[in-house]
Rosetta silent file (secondary structure, phi, psi, omega in degrees, C-alpha in Angstrom):
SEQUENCE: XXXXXXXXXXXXXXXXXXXXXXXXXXXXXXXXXXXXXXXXXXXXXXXXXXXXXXXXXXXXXXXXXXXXXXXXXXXXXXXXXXXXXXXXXXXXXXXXXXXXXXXXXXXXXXXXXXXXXXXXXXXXXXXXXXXXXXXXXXXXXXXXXXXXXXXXXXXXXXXXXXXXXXXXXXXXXXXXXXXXXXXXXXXXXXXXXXXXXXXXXXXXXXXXXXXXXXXXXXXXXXXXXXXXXXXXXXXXXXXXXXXXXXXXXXXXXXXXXXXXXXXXXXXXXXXXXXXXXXXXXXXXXXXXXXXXXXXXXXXXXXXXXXXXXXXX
SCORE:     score description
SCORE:     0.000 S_00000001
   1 L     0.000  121.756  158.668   27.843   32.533  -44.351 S_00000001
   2 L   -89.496  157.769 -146.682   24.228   33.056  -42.639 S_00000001
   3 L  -116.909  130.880  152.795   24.155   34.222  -39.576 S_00000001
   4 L   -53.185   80.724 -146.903   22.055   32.245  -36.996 S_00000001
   5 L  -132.440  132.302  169.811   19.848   35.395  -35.069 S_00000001
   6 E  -138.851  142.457 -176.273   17.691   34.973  -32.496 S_00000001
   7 L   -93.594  127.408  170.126   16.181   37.975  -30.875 S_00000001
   8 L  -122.990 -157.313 -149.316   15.536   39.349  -27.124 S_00000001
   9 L   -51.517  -62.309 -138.336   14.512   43.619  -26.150 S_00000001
  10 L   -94.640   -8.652  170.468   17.862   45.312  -25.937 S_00000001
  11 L  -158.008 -138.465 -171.136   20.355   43.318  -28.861 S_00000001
  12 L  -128.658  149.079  161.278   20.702   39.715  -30.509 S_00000001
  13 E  -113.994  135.058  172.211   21.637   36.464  -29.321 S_00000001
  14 L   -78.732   99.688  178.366   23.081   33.637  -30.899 S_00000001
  15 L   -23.508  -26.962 -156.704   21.368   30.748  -31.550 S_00000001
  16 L   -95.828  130.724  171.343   24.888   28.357  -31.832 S_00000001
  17 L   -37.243  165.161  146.631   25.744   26.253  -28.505 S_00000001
  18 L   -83.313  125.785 -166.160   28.737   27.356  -27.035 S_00000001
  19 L   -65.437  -20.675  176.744   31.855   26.602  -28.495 S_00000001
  20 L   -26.451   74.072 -159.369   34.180   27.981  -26.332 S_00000001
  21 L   -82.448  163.680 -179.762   36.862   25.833  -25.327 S_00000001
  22 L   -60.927  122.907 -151.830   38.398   25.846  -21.831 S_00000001
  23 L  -131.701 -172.462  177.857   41.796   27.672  -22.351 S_00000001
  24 L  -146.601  105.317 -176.025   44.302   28.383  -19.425 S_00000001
  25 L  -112.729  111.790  179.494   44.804   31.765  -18.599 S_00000001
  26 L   -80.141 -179.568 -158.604   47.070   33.019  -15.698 S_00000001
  27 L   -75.709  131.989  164.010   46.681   35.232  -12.543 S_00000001
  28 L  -152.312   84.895 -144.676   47.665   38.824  -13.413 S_00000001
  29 L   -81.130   33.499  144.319   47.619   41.882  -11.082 S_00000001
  30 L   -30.879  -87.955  165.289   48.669   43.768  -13.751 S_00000001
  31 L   -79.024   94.063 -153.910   45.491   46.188  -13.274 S_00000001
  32 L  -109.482 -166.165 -138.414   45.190   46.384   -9.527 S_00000001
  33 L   -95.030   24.430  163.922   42.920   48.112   -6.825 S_00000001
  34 L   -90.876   -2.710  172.454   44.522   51.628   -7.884 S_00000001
  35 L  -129.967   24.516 -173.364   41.822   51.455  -10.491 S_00000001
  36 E  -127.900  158.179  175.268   39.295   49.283   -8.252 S_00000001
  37 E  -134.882  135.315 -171.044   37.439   51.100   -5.182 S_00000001
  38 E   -89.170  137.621  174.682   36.778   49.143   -2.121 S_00000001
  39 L  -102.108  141.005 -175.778   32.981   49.102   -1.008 S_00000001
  40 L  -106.492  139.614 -152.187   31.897   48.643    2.300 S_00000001
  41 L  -108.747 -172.587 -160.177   29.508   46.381    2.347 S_00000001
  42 E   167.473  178.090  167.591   25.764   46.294    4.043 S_00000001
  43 E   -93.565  158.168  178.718   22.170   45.506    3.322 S_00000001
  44 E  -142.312  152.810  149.634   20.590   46.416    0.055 S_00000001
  45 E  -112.685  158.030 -163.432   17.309   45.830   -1.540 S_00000001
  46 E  -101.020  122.766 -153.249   16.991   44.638   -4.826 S_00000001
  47 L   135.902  140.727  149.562   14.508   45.881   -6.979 S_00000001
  48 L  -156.426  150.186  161.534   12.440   48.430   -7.604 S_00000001
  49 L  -153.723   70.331  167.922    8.358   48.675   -8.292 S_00000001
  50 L   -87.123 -176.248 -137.611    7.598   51.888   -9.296 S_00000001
  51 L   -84.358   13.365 -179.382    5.690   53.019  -12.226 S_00000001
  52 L  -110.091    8.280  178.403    8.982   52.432  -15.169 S_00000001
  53 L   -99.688  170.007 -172.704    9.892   49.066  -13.516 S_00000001
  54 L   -91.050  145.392  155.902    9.113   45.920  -15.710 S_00000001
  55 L  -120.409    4.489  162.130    7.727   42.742  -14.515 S_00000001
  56 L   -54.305  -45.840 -162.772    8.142   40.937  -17.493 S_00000001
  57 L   -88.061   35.281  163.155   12.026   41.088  -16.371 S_00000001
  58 L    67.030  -10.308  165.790   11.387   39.969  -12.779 S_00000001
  59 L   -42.769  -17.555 -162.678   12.194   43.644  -11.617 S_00000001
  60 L   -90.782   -4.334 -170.924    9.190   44.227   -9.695 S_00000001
  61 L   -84.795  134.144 -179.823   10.438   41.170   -7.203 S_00000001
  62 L  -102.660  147.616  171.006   12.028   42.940   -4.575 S_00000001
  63 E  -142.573  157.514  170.976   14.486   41.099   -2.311 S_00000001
  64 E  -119.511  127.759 -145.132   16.778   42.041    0.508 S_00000001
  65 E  -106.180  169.294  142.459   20.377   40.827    0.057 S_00000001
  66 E  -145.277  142.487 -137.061   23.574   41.418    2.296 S_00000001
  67 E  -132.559  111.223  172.479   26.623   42.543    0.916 S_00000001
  68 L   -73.129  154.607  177.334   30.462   41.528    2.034 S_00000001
  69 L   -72.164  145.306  163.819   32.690   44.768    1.369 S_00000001
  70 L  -155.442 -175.155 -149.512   34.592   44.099   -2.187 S_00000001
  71 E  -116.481  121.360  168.532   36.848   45.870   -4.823 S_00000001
  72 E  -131.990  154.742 -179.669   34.847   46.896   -7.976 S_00000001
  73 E   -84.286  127.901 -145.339   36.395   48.617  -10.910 S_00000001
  74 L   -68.595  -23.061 -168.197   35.994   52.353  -11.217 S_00000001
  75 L  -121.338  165.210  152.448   35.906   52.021  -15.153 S_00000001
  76 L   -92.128  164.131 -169.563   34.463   49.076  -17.644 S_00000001
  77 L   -42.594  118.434  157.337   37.423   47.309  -19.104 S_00000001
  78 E   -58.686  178.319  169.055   39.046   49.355  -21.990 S_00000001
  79 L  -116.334   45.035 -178.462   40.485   48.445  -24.952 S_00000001
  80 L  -123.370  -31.674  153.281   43.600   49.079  -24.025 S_00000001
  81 H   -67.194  -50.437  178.442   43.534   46.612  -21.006 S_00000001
  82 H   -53.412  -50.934  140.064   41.971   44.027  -23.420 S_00000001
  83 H    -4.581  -79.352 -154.496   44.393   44.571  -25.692 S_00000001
  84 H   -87.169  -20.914  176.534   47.243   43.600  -23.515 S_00000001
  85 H   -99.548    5.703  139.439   45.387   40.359  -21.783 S_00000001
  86 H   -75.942  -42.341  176.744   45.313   39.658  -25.909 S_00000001
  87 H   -57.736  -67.209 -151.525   49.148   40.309  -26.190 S_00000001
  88 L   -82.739  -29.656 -167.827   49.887   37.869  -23.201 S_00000001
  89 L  -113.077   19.875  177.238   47.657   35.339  -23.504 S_00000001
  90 L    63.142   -9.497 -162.675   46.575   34.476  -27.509 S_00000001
  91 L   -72.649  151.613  166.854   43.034   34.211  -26.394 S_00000001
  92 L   -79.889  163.756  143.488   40.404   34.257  -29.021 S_00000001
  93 L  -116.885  167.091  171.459   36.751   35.445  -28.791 S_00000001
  94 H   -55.385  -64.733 -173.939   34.083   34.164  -29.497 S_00000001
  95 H   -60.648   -4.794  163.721   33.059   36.902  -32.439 S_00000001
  96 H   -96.936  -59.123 -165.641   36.555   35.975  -33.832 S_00000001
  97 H   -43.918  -60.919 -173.928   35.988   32.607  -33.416 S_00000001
  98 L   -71.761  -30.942  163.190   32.467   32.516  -34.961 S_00000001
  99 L    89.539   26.784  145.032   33.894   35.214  -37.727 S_00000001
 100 L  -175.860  163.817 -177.826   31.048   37.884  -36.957 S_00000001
 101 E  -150.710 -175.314 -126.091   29.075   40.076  -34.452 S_00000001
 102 E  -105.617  149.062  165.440   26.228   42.121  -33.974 S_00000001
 103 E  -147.839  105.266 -159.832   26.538   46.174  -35.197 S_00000001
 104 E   -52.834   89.039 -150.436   24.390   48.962  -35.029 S_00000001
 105 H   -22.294  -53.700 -171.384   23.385   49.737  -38.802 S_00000001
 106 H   -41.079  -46.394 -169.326   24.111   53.450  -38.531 S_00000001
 107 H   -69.681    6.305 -139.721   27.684   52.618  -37.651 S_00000001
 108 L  -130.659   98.747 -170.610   28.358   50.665  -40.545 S_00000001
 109 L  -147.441  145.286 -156.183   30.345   52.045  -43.372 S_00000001
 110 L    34.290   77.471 -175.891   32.649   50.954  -46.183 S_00000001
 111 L  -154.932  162.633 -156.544   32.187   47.958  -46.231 S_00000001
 112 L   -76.915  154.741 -170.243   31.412   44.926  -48.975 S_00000001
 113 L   -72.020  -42.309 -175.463   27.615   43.910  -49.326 S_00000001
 114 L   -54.217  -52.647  172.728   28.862   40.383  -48.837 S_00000001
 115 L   -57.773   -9.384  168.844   30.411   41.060  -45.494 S_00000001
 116 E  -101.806  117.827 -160.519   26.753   41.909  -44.374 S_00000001
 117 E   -98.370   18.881 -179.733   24.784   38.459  -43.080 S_00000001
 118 E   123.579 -178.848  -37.695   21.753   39.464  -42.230 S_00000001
 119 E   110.613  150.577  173.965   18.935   40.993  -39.603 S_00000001
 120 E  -140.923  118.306  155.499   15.965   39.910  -37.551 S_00000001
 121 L   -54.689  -18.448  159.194   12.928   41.932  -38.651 S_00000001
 122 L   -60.415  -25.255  177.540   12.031   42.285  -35.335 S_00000001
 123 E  -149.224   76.138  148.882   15.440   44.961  -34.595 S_00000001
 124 E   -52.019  -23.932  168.702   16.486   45.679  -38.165 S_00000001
 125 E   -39.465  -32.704 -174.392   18.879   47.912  -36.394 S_00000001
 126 E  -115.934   86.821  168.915   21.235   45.177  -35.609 S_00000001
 127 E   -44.582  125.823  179.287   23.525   43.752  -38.539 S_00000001
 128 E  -103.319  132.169 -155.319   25.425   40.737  -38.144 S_00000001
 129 E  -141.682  140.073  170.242   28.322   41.841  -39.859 S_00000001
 130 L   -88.649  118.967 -170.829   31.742   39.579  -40.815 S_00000001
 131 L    88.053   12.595  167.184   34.676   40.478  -39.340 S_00000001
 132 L   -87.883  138.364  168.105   33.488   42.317  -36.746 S_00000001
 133 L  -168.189 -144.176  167.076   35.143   42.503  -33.457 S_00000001
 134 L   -51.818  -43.646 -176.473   36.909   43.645  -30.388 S_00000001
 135 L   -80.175  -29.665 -164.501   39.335   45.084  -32.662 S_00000001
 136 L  -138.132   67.141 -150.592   37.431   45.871  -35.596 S_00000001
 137 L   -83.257    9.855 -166.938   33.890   46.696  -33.950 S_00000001
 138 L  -136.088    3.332 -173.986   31.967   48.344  -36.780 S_00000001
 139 L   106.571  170.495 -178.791   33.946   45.350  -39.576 S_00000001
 140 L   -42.150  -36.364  175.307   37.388   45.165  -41.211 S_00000001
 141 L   -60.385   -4.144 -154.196   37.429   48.850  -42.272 S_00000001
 142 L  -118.022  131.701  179.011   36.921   49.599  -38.755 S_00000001
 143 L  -106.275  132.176  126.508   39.718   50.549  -35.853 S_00000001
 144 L  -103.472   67.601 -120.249   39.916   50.864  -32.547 S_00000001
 145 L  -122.571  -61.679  161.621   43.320   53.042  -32.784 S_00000001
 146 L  -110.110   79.490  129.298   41.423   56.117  -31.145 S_00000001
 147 L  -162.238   82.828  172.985   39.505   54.423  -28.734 S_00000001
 148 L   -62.602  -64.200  179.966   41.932   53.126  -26.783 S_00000001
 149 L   -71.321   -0.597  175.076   39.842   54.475  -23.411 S_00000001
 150 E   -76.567  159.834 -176.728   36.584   53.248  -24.655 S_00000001
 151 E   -62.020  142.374  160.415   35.001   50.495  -23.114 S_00000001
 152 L   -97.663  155.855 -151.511   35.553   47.301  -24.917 S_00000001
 153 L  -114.891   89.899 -156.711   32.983   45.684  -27.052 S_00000001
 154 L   130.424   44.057 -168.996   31.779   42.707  -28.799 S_00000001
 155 L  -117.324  131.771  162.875   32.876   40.672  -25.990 S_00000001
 156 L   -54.630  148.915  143.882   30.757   37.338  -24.425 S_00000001
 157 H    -7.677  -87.421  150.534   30.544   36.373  -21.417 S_00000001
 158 H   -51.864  -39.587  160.333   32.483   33.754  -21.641 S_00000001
 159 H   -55.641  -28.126 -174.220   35.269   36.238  -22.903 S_00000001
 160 H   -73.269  -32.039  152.864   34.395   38.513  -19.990 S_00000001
 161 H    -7.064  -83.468  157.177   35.519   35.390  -18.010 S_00000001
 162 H   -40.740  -64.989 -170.297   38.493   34.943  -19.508 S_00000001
 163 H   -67.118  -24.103 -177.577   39.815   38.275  -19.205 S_00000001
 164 H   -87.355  -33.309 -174.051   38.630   38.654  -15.183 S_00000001
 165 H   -46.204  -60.985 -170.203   40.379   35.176  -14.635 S_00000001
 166 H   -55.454  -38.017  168.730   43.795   36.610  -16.196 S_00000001
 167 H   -74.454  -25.283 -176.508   43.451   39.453  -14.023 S_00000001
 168 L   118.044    1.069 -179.605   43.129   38.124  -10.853 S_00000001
 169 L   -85.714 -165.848  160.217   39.279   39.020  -10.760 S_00000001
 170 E   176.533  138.416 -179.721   36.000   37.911  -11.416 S_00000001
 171 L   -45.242 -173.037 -176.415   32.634   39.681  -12.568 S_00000001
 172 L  -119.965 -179.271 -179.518   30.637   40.753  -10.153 S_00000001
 173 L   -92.354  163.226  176.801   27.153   39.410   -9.014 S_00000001
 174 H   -75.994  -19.484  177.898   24.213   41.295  -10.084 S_00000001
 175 H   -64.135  -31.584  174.270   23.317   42.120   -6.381 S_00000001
 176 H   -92.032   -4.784  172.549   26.490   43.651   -6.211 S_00000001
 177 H   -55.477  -45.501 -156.211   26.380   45.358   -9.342 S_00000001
 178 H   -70.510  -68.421 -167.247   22.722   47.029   -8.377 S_00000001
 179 H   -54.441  -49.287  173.410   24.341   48.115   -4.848 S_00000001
 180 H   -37.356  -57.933 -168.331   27.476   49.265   -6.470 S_00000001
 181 H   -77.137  -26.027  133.321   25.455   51.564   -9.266 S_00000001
 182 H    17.964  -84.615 -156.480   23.672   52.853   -6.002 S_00000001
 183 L    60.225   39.880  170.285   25.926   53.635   -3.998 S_00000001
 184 L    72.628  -30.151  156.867   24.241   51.822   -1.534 S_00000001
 185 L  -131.931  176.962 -141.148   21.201   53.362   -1.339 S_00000001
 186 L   -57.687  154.489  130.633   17.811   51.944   -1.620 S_00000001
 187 L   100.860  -10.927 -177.882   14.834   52.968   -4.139 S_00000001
 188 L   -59.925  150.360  172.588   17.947   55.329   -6.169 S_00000001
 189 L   -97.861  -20.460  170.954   17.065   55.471  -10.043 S_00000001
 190 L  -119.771 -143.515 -123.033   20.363   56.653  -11.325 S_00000001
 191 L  -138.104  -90.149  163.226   23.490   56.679  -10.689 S_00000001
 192 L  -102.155   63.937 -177.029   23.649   60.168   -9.341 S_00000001
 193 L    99.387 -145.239 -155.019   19.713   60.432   -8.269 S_00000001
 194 L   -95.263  -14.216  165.204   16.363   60.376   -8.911 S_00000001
 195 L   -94.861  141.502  171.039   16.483   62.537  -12.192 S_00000001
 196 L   -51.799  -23.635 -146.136   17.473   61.897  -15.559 S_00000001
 197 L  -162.734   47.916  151.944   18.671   65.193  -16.707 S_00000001
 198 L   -38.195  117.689 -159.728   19.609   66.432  -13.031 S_00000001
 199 L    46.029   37.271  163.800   20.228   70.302  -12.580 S_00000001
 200 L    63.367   56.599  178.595   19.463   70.076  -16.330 S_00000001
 201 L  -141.614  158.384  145.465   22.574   68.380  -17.438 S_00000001
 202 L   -87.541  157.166 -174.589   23.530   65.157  -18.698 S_00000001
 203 L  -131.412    7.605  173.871   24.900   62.613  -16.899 S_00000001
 204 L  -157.222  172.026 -169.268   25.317   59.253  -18.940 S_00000001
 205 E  -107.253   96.199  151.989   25.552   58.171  -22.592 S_00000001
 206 L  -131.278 -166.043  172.225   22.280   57.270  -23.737 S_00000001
 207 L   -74.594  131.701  159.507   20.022   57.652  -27.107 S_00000001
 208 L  -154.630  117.271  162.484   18.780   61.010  -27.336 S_00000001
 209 L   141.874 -114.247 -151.023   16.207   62.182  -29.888 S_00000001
 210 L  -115.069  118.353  147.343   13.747   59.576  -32.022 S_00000001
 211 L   -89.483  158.632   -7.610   15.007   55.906  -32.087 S_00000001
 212 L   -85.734   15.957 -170.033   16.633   54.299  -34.204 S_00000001
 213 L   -94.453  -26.898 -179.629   16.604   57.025  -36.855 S_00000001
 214 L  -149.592  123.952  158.688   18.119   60.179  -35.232 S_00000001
 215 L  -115.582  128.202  178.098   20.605   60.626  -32.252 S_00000001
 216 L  -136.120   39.785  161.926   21.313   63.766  -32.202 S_00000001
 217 L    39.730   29.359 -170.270   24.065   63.310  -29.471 S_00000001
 218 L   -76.112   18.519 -168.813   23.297   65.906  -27.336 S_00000001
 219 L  -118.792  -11.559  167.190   25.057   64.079  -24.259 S_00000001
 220 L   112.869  -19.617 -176.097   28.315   64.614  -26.288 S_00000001
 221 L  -158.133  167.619  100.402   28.320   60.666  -28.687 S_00000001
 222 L   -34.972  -54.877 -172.863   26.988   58.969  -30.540 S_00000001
 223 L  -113.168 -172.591  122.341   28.898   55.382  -30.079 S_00000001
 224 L    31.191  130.061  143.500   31.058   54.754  -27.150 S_00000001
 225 L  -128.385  175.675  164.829   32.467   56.713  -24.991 S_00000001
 226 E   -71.392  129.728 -172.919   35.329   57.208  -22.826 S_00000001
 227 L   -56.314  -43.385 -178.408   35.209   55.258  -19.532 S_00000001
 228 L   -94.790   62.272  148.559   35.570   58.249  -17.110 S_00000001
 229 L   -61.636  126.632  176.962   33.095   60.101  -19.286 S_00000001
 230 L    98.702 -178.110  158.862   30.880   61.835  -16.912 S_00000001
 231 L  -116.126  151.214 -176.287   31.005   62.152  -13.348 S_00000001
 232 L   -73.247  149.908 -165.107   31.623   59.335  -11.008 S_00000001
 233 L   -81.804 -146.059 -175.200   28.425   58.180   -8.585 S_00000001
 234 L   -72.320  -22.387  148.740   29.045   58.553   -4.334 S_00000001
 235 L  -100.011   36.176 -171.556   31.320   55.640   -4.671 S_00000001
 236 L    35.691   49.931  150.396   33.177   56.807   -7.333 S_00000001
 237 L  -107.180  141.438 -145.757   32.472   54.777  -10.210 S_00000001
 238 L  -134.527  114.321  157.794   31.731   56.188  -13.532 S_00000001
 239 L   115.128   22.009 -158.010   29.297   54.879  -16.559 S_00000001
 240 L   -70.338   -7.542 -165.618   27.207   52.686  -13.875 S_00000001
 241 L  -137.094  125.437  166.764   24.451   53.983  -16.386 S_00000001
 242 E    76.294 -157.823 -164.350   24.249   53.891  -20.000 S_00000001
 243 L    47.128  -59.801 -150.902   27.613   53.885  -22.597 S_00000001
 244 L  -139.847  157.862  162.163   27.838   49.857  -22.605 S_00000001
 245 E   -89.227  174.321 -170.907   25.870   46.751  -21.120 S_00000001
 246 E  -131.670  125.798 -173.204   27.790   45.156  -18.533 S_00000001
 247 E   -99.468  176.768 -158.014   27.419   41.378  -17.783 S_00000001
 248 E  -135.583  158.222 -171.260   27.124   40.341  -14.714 S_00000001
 249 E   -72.075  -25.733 -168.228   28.152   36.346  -12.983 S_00000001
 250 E   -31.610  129.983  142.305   23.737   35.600  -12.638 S_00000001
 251 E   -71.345  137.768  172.036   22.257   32.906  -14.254 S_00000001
 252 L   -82.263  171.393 -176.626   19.525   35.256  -15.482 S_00000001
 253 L  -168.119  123.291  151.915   15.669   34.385  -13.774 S_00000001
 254 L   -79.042  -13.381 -166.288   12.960   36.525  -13.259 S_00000001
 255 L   -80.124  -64.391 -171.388   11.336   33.950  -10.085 S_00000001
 256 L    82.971    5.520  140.459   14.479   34.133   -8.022 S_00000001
 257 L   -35.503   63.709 -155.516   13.442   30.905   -6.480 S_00000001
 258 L    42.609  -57.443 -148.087   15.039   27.927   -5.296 S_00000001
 259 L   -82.152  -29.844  163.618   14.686   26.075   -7.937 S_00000001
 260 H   -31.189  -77.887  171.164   16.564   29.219  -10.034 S_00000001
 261 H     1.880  -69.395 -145.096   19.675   27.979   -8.230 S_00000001
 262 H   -83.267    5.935  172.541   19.844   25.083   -9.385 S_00000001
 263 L   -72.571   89.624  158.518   20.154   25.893  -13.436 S_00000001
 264 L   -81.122  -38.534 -159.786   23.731   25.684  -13.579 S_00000001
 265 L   -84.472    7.476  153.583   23.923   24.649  -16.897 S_00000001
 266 L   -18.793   95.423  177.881   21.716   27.585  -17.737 S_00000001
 267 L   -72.450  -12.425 -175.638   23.744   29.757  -20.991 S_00000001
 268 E   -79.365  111.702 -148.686   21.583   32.555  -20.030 S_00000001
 269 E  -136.063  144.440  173.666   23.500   35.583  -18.049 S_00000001
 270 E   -42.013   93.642  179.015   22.900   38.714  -16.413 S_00000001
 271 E  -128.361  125.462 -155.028   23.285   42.111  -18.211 S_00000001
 272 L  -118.690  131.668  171.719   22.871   45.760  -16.241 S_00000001
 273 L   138.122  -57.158 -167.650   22.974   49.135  -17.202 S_00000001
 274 L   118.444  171.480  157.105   22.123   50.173  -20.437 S_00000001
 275 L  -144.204 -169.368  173.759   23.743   51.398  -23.131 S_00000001
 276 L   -48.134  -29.722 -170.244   24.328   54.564  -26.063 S_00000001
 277 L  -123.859   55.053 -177.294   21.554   52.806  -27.457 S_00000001
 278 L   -96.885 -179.763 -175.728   18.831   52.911  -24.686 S_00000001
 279 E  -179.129  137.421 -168.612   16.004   55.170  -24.824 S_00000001
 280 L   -76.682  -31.906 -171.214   12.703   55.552  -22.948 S_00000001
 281 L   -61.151  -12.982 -171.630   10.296   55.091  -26.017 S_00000001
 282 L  -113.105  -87.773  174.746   12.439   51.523  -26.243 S_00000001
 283 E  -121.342   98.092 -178.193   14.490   50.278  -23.974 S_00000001
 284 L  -110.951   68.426  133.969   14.744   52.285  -20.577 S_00000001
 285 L   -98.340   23.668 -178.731   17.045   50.282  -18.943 S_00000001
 286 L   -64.598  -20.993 -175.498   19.427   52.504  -17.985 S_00000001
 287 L   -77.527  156.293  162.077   17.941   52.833  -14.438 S_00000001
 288 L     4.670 -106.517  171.915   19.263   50.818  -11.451 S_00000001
 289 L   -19.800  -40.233 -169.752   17.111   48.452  -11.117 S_00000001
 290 L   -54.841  165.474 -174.547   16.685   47.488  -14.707 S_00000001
 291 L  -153.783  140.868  153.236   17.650   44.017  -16.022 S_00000001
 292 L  -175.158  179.282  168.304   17.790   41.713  -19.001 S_00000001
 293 E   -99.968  175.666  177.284   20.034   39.043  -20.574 S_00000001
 294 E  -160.004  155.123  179.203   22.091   37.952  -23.339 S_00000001
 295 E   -86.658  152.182  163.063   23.255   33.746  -23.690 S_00000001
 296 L   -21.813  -46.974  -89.707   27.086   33.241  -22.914 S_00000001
 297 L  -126.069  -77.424  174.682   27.836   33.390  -26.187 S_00000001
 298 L   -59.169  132.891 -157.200   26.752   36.410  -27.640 S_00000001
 299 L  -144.180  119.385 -165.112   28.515   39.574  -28.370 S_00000001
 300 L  -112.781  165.780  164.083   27.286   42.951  -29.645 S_00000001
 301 L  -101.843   28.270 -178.126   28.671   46.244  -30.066 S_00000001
 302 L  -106.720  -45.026  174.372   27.023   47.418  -27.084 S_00000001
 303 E   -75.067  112.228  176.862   27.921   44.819  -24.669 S_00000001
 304 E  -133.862 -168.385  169.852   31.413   45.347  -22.245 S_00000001
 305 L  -149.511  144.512  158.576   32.152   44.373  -18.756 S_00000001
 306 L   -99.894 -173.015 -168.931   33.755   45.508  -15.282 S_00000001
 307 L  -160.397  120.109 -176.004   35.117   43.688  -12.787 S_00000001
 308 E   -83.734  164.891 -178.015   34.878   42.852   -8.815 S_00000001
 309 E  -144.758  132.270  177.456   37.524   41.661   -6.547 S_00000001
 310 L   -94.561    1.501 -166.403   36.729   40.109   -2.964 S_00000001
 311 L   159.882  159.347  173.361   40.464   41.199   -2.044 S_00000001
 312 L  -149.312    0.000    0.000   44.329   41.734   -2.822 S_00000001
């Protein structure tokens, strides 16, 4: 089997429509606001255009939003919650479905030459690998057996979907993601302020030394981490920066125009944050502000999600 690759900055996307079919998953308050924090809601602006934001990604458009109070989840989903909305409900993903996902070469060990399907010379980094998946994120040889509490990974969109449906949930928008990662106020760059490497500590799961050739983990990983890794920001949510991308409900746009709106049938979705394998010489999108996409579809080993609530 080749692998279909199409590239954008921060992973891979898949070229193949979506396939997903429409499945029926019920309401399940199983994980309920004792792990969600209610936000009080307000104006925010949106945005930033200082001298690290991009305007290729529409960052530099600033807008000013207002924001109903809602429930967002203090952690992204483990794979130990995923797990169990697999136990009740049979759902598939998509990277099971398709029979491979995206993997970060380094990570990639014992495993058959066959099982590897290719590359984009533009990010040799990222192996489309067979058999990789929520369960098996690095290929069949691969566990997640101790990393229960890690975020889970190799998930779509559409999977993120699924799984918020089941809960009783629903992703969140990116305006509230941005306010959320915040804490409400304007012009912040991190999480918890305006420096990376505040009182000379770390404070998120990023890339640290030369990418892609040496991490030399001095933030504590390498891969993954555990969702309350860190300290939580002023509204006590933890990993708003870095470990995993996060998708978000957006049709992505850089215009933000009218006429955005009205691409519903847009596959192209919102993804905020960053991940293990950001970096400033590459990808510094770990701040706030930052943005990019991924199609519906597509599922990496970088890519997880949280989850909003308007109420319980």
């Amino acid at each position: 089997m080749k692998a279909n690759l199409n590239q954008s900055c921060c992973s891979l996307s898949r070229h193949e429509p979506n396939q997903l079919e429409e499945i029926n998953v019920k309401q399940n308050p199983v994980f309920q606001k004792e792990k969600m924090v209610l936000l009080p809601g307000g104006e925010f602006l949106l945005g930033s255009n200082d001298s690290e934001s991009s305007v290729e990604d529409g960052e530099t458009v600033r807008r000013k939003v207002t924001i109903n109070s809602f429930y967002m989840d203090k952690y992204a989903v483990t794979n130990e919650q995923f797990s169990q909305f697999i136990k009740e409900t049979g759902y598939v993903t998509e990277a099971e479905r398709y029979g491979w996902s995206f993997v970060f070469y380094s990570f990639i060990r014992d495993i058959d030459e066959s099982d590897l399907l290719g590359s984009s010379p533009h990010t040799p980094w990222w192996q489309a690998v067979n058999g990789a998946n929520w369960k098996y994120p690095e290929g069949r040889n691969s566990s997640i057996a101790n990393r229960l509490r890690h975020p889970v990974v190799h998930v779509s969109w559409n999977d993120a979907k699924a799984y918020a449906n089941w809960a009783g949930k629903r992703l969140p928008t990116e305006a509230e993601w941005e306010y959320a990662a915040a804490s409400g106020v304007i012009d912040r760059t991190y999480p918890w302020g305006n420096e990376l490497y505040l009182n000379g500590i770390h404070h998120c799961n990023i890339w640290q030394g030369e990418f892609p050739s040496v991490n030399n983990g001095d933030d504590g990983y390498y891969g993954t981490a555990p969702v309350d890794s860190f300290e939580a920001n002023d509204f006590g949510l933890y990993n708003m920066s870095g470990n995993v991308w996060e998708w978000c409900e957006d049709i992505y746009s850089t215009q933000f125009a009218r006429e955005a709106v009205l691409q519903m049938e847009s596959n192209v979705r919102v993804i905020k944050g960053g991940s293990y394998l950001c970096h400033h010489s590459y990808c510094n999108r770990y701040r706030i502000s930052a943005r990019t996409f991924n199609t519906a579809n597509s599922t990496t080993g970088h890519m997880g999600f949280r989850c909003a609530a308007n109420h319980f």
